[in-house]
Backbone bond lengths (Angstrom), bond angles and torsions (degrees), N, CA, C in turn:
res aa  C-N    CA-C-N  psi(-1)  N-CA   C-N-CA  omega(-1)  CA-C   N-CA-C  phi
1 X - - - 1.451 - - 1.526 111.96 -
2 X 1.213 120.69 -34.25 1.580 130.44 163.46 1.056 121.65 -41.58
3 X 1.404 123.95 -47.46 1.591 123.43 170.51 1.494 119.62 -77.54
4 X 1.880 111.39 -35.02 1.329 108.32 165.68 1.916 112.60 -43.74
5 X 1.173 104.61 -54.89 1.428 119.78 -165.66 1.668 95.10 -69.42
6 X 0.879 134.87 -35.95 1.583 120.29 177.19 1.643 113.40 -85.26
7 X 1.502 126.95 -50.25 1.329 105.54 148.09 1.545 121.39 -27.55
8 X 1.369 133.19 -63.64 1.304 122.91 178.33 1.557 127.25 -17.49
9 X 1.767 81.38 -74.18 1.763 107.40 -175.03 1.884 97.50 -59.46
10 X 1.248 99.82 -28.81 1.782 86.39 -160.75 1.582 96.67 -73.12
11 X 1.373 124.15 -32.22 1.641 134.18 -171.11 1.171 85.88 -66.19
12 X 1.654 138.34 -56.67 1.295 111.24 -149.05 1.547 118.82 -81.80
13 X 1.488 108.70 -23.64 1.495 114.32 158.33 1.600 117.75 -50.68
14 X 1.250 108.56 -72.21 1.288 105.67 172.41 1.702 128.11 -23.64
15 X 1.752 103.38 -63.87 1.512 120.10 173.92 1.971 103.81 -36.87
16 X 1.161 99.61 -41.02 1.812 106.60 -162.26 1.475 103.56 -72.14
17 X 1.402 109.87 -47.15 1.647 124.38 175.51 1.695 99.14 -55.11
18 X 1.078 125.07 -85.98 1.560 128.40 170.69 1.120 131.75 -33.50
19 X 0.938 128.35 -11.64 1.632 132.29 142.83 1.350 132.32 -128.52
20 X 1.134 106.97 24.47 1.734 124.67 125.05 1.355 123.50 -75.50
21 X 1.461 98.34 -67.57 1.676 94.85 -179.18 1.876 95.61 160.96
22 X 0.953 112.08 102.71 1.554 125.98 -176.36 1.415 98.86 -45.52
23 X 1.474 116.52 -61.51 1.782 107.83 177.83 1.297 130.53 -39.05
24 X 1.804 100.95 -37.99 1.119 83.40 175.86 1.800 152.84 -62.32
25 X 1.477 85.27 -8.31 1.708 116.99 -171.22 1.366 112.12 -102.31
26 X 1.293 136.54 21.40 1.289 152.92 165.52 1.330 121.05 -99.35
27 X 1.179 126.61 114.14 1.658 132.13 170.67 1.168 121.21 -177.10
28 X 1.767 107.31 92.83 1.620 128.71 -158.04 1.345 115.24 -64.59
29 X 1.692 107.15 -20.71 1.747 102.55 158.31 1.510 125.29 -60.74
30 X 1.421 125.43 -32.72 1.137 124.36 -119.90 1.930 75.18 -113.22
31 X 1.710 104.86 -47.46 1.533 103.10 142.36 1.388 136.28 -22.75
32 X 0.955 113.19 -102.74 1.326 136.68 172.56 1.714 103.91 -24.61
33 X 1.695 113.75 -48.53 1.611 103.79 171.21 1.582 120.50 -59.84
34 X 1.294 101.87 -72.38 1.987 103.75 165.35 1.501 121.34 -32.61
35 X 1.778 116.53 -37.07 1.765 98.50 175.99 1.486 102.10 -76.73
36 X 1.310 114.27 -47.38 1.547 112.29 176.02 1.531 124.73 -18.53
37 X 1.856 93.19 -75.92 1.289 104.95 176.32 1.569 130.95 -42.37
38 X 1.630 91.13 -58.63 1.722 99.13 163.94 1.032 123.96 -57.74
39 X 1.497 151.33 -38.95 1.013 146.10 169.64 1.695 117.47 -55.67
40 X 1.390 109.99 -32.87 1.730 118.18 -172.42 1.691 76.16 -83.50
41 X 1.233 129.60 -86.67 1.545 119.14 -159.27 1.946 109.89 -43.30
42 X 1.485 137.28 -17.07 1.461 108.44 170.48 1.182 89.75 -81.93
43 X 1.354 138.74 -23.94 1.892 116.30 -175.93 1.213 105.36 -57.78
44 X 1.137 114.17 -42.75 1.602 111.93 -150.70 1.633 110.76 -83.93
45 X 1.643 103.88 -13.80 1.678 100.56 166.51 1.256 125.91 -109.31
46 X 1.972 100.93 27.44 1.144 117.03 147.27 1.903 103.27 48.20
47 X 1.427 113.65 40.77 1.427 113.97 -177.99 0.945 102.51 -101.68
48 X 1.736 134.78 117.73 1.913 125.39 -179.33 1.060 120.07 -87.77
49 X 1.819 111.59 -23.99 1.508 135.33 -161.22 1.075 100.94 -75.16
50 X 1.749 115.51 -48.08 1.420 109.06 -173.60 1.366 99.08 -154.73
51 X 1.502 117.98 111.68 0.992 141.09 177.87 1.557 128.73 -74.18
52 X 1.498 93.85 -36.21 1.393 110.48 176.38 1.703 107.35 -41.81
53 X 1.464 106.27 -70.42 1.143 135.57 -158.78 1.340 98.96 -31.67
54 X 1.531 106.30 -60.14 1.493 103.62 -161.11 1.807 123.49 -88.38
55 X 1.259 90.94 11.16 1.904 126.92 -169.40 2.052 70.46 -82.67
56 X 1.423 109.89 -80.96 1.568 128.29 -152.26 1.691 93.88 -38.24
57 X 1.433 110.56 -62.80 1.487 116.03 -167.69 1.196 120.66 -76.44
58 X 1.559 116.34 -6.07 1.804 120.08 163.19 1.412 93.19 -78.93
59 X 1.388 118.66 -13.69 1.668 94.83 -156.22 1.788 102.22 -97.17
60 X 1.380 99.86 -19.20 1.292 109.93 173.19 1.740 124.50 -79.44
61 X 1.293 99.30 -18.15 1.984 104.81 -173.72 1.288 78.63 -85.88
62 X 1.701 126.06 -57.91 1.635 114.81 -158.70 1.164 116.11 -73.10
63 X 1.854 137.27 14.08 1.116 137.91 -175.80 1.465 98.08 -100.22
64 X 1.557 112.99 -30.57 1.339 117.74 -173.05 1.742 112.04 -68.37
65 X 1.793 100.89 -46.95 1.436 134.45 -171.97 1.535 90.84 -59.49
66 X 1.565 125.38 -64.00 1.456 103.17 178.11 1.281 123.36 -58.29
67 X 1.302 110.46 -46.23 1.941 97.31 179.65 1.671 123.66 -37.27
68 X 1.635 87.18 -52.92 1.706 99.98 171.64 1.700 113.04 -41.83
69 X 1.306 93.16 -70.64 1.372 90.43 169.32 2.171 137.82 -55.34
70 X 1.004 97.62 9.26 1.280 115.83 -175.51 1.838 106.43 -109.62
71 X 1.309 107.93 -39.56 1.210 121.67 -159.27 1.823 99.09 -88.79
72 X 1.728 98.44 -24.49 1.779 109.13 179.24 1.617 98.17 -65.58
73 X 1.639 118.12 -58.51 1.354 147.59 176.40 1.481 102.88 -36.10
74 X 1.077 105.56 -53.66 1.860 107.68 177.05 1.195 133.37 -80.20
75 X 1.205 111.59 -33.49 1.541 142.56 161.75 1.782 110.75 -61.15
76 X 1.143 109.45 -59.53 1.836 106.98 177.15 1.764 103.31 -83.47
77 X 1.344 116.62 34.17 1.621 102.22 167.36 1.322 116.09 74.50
78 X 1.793 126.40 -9.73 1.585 127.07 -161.10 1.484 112.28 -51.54
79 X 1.360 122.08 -25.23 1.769 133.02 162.58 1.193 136.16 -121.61
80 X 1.382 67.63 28.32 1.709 82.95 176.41 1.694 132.87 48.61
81 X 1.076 113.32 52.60 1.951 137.57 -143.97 1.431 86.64 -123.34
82 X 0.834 115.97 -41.74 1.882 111.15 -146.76 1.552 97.06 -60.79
83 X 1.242 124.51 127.02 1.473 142.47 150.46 1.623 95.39 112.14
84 X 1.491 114.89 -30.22 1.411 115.14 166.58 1.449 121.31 -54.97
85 X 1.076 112.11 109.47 1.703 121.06 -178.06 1.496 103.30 -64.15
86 X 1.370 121.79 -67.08 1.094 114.00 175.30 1.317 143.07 -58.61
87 X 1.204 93.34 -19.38 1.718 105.61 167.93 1.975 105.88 -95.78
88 X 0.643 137.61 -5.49 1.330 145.71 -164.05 1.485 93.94 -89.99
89 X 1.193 129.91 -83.49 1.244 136.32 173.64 1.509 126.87 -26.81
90 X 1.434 116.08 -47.88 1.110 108.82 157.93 1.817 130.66 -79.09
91 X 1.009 103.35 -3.71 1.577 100.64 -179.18 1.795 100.15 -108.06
92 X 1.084 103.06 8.69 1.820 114.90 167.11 1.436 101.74 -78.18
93 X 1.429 103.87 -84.13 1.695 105.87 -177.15 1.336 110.65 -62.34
94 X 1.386 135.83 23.83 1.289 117.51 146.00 1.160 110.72 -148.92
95 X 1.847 95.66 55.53 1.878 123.32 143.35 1.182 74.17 -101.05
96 X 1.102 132.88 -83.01 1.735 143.22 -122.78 1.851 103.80 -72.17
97 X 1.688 101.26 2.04 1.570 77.39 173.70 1.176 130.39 -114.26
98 X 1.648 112.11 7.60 1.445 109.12 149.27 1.468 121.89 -56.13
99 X 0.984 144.91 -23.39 1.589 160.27 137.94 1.441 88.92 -4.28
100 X 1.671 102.08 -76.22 1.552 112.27 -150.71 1.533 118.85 -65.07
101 X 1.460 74.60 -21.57 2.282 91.50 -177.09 1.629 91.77 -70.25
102 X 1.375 94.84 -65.44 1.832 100.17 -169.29 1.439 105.65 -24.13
103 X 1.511 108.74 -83.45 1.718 106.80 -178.53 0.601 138.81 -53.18
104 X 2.084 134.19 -20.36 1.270 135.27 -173.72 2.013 83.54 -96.15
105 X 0.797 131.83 -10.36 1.526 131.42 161.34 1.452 110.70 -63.39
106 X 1.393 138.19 -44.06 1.265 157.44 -98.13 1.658 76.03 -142.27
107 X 1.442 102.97 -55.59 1.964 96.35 -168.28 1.616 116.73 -75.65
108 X 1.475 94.87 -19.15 1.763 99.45 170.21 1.378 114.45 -64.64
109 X 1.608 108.40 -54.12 1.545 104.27 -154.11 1.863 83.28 -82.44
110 X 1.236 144.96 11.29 1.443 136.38 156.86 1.475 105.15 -45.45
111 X 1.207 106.35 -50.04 1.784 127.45 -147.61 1.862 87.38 -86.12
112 X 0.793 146.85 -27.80 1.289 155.56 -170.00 1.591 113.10 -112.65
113 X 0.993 99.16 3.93 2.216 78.61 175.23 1.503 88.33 -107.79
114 X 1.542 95.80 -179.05 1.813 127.75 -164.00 1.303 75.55 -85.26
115 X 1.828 89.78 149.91 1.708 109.78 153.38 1.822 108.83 -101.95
C-alpha cells in the first residue's frame, strides 16, 4: 500500500508540474544541492537502522538552506535581478524549488523507511 500511496502523491505532483509547464520545475543545481546535503546529513547521524529517515530530513533542512541561499543570491544583486520585475520572478521560483525537491524527496524516502 506504500507504493500505491506514493505513486499517488508522486502522480499528483507530477499532474501540477505538467500543466504548468514541466520546465519550469527543473534546476540540476538546486538538485544536486538538496541530494548533496541530504546525503552528508544521513552520514552525519550516523543512523544504520534507518537511513532513509535521515536521507528525508537532510533533504528537507537543505531544501529550506537552498532557498535561503537563493533568496541571499537575489537579494545582494548576485544576477543582477533585483528591481527587475521580469527577471525577479523567475529567479524566485528557482530559489523556492529546492523546497520542492526537499519534500517530494522527503515523501519518497516516507514510503521506504523501516517501521
Amino acid at each position: 500500500m506504500k507504493m500505491f500511496g506514493l505513486a499517488i502523491c508522486l502522480s499528483t505532483l507530477a499532474g501540477a508540474a505538467i500543466t504548468v509547464g514541466i520546465h519550469l520545475y527543473l534546476d540540476i543545481m538546486s538538485l544536486l544541492f538538496v541530494f548533496g546535503g541530504a546525503a552528508g546529513f544521513a552520514v552525519m547521524k550516523k543512523t544504520q537502522k534507518n537511513y532513509m529517515t535521515g536521507f528525508g530530513d537532510g533533504a528537507v533542512y537543505f531544501g529550506w538552506l537552498g532557498a535561503l541561499v537563493g533568496l541571499i543570491a537575489i537579494a545582494g544583486d548576485r544576477f543582477f535581478v533585483w528591481g527587475d520585475v521580469d527577471k525577479m520572478g523567475p529567479a524566485l521560483a528557482v530559489a523556492m524549488l529546492s523546497v520542492l525537491y526537499g519534500y517530494a524527496l522527503k515523501l519518497v524516502t516516507v514510503a521506504f523507511e523501516k517501521e
